[in-house]
DOLO-757072 format. One record per residue (C-alpha): residue in one letter; residue number from 0; x, y, z. Coordinates in steps of 0.5 Angstrom, whole numbers, plus 500, padded with zeros to 3 digits. Example, Ala and Ser with C-alpha at 12.3 -4.5 7.8 and 13.67 -1.06 7.14 Angstrom:
% DOLO-757072
{"a", 0, {525, 491, 516}}
{"s", 1, {527, 498, 514}}
% end
This chain:
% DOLO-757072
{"x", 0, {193, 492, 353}}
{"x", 1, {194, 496, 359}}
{"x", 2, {202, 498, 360}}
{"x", 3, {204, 499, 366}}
{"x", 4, {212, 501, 369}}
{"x", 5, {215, 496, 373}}
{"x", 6, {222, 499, 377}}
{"x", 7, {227, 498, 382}}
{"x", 8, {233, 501, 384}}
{"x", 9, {240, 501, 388}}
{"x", 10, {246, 506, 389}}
{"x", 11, {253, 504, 392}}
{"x", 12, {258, 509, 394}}
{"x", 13, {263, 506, 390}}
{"x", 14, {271, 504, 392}}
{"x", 15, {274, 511, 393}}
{"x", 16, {268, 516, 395}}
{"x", 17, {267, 516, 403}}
{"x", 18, {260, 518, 402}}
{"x", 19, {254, 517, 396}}
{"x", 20, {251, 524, 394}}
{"x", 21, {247, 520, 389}}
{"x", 22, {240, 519, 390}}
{"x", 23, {234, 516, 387}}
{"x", 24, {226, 514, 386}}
{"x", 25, {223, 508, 384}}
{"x", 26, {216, 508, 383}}
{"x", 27, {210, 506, 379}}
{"x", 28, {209, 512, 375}}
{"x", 29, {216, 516, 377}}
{"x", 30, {224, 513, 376}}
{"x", 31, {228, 518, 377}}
{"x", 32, {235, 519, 378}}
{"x", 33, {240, 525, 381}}
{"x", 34, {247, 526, 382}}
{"x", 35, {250, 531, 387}}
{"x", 36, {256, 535, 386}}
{"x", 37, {259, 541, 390}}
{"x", 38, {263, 538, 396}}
{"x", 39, {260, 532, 401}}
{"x", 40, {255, 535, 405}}
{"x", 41, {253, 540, 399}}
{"x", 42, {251, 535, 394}}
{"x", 43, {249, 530, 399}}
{"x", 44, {244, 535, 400}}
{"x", 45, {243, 538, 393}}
{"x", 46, {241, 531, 390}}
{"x", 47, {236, 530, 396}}
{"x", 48, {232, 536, 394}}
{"x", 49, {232, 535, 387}}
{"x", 50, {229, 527, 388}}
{"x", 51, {224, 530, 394}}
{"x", 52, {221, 536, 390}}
{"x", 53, {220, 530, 384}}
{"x", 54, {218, 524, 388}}
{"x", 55, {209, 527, 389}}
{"x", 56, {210, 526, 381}}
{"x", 57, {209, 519, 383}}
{"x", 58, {201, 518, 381}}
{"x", 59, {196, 517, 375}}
{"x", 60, {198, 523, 370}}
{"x", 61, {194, 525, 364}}
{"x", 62, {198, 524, 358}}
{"x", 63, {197, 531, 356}}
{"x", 64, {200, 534, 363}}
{"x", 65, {206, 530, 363}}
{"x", 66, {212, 535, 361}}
{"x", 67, {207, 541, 365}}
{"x", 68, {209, 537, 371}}
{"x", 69, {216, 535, 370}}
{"x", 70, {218, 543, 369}}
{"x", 71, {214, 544, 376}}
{"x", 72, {217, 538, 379}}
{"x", 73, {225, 542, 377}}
{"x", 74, {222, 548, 378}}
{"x", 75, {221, 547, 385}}
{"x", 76, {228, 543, 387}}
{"x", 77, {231, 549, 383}}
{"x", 78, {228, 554, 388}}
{"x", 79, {229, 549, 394}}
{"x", 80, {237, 550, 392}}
{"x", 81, {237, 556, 391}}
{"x", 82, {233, 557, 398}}
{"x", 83, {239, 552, 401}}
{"x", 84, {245, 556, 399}}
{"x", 85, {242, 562, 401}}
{"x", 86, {241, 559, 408}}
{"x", 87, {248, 557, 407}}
{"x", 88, {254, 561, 404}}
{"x", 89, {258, 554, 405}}
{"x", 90, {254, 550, 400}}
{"x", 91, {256, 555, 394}}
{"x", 92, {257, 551, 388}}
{"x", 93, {252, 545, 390}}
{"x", 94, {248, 542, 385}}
{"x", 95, {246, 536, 382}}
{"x", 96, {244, 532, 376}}
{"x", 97, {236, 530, 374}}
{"x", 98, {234, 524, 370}}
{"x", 99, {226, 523, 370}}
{"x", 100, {222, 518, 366}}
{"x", 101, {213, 519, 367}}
{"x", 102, {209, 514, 365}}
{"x", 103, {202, 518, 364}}
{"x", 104, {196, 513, 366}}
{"x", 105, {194, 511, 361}}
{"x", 106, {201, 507, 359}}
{"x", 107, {200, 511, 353}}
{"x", 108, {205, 516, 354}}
{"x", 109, {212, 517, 358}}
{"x", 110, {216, 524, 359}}
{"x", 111, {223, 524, 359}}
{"x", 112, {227, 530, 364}}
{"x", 113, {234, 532, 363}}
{"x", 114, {238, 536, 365}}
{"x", 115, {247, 535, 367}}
{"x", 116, {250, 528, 366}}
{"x", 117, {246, 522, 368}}
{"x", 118, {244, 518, 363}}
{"x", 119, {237, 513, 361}}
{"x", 120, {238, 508, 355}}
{"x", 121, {232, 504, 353}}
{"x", 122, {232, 498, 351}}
{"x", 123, {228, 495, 346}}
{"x", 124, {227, 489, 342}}
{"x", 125, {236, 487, 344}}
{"x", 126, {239, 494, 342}}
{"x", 127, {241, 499, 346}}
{"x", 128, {239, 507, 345}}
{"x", 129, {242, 513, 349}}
{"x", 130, {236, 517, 350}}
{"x", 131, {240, 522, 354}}
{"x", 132, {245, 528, 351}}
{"x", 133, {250, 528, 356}}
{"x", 134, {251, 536, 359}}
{"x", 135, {258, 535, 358}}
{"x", 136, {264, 540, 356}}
{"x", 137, {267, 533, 353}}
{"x", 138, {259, 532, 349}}
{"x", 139, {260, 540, 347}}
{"x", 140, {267, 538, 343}}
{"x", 141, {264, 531, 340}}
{"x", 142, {258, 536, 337}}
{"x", 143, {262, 540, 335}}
{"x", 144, {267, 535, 331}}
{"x", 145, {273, 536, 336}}
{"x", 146, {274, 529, 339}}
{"x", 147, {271, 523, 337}}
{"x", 148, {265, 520, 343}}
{"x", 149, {271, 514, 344}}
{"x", 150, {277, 519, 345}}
{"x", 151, {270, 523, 350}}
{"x", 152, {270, 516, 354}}
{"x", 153, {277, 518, 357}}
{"x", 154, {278, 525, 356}}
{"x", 155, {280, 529, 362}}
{"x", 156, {275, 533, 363}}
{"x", 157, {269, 529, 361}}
{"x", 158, {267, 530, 368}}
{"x", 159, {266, 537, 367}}
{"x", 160, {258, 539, 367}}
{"x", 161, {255, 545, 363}}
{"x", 162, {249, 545, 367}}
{"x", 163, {246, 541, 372}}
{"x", 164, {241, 544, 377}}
{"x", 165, {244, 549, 382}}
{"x", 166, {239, 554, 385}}
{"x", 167, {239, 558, 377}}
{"x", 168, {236, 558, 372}}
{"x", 169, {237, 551, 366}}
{"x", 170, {235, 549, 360}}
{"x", 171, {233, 542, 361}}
{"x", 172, {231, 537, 356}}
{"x", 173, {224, 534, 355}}
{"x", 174, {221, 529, 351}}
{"x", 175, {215, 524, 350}}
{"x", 176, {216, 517, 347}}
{"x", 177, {211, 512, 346}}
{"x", 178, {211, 506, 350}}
{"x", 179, {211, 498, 349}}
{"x", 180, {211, 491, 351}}
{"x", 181, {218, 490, 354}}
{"x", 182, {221, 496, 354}}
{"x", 183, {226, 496, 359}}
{"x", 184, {229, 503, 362}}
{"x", 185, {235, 503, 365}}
{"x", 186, {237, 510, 369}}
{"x", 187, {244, 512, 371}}
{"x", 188, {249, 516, 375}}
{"x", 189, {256, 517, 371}}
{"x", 190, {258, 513, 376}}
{"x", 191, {256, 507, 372}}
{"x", 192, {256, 509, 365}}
{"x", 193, {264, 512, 365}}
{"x", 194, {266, 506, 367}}
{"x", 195, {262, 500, 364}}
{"x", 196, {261, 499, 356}}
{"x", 197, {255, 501, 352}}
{"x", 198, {255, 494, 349}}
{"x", 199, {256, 491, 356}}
{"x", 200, {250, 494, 358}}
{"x", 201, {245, 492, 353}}
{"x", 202, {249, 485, 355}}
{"x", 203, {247, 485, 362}}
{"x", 204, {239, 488, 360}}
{"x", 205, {238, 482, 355}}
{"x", 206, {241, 476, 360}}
{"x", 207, {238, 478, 367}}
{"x", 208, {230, 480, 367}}
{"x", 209, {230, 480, 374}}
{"x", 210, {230, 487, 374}}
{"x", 211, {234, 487, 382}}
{"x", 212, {239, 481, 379}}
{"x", 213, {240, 486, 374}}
{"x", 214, {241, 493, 377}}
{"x", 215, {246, 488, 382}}
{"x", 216, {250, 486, 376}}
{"x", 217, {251, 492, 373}}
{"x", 218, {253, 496, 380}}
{"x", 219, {258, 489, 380}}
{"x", 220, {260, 491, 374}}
{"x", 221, {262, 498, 376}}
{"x", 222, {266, 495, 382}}
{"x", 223, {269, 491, 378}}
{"x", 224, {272, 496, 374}}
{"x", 225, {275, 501, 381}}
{"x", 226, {269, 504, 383}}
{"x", 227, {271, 510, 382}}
{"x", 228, {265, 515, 383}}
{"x", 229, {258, 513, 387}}
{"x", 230, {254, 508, 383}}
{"x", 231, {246, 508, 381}}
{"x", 232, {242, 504, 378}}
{"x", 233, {235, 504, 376}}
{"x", 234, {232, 499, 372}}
{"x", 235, {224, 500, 370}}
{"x", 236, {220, 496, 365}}
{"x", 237, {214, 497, 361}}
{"x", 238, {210, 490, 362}}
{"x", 239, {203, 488, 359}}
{"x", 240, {198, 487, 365}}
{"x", 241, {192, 487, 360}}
% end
């Protein structure tokens, strides 16, 4: 069995917004996806550099190098940041949010990158998991028993990020999984997980295996429902090529 990771990706600017700070990468080794924050140019800016210092990542990793290279890959955008804002006073207070998935080369292995309220679910065998832990002041009350995950979904400060990658120092989440047959990965801006159900979700991931049918349906979703922020999508499954 030889594993391999399959993936497309789409972004829309949404209804309200007049631009798209989001960006993304969707390769055979690395889908990632970032949200910028911090005025329009400045989080247009920040999620770019985020997405370009990860993107080298995308080749045949070794299984063991994988974590190692995801931190070098945040490091870098987090220096390169930094060096924007000093360049630039007015981009004081930008940043973004980065979510990445590394499949190792063997297909024996996958890292997971975290850090602010972007989201990965994985989809397996038909049930839904939030792999991801929102970096959010709404997800520190939930955890902290103050509010339930429902009363979050509309919470007005579930916008609030408690850290996201903004030229400081951050404490991002890693960790690796084992991949099978049929996994399917979906990687997301808040843009899309505020306004679309998790059980809606796993409805569109079962019922369209056309992976750019179904990263169209769910920004559809989005629309539908006011398009409130912009929206990104990635979709990558793990498919036996033997």
């Amino acid at each position: 069995m030889t594993l391999k990771l399959r993936s497309v990706g789409a972004s829309d600017r949404g209804l309200i917004r007049s631009g798209n700070q989001d960006a993304l990468h969707a390769g055979s080794w690395l889908v990632a996806v970032a949200d910028g924050m911090g005025g329009m140019a400045a989080g247009d800016l920040a999620s770019r550099i985020a997405i370009d210092a990860v993107a080298p990542l995308d080749v045949e990793t070794p299984e063991d190098a994988l974590v190692a290279a995801l931190q070098s890959g945040i490091e870098l955008a987090t220096a390169r940041i930094r060096r924007a804002v000093e360049e630039d006073p007015e981009r004081q207070g930008m940043g973004t949010t980065l979510t990445g998935l590394l499949f190792a080369r063997t297909g024996s292995c996958l890292a997971l990158a975290h850090v602010g309220d972007s989201r990965a679910y994985l989809f397996r065998e038909g049930v839904l998991k939030q792999v991801t832990r929102d970096d959010t002041f709404v997800q520190m009350l939930v955890d902290q028993g103050v509010i339930t995950a429902e009363q979050a979904s509309s919470h007005p400060r579930r916008a609030v990020v408690t850290q996201a990658l903004q030229g400081d120092e951050v404490s991002p989440a890693y960790a690796t999984m084992v991949p099978r047959a049929g996994d399917r990965w979906l990687l997301c801006s808040d843009g899309l997980s505020n306004v679309v159900r998790a059980d809606t979700l796993a409805e569109v991931l079962g019922e369209y295996p056309d992976r750019e049918a179904c990263a169209a349906k769910l920004i559809d979703l989005a629309l539908r429902a006011g398009g409130p922020d912009n929206v990104t999508v990635l979709i990558a499954d793990v498919v036996d090529e033997g």
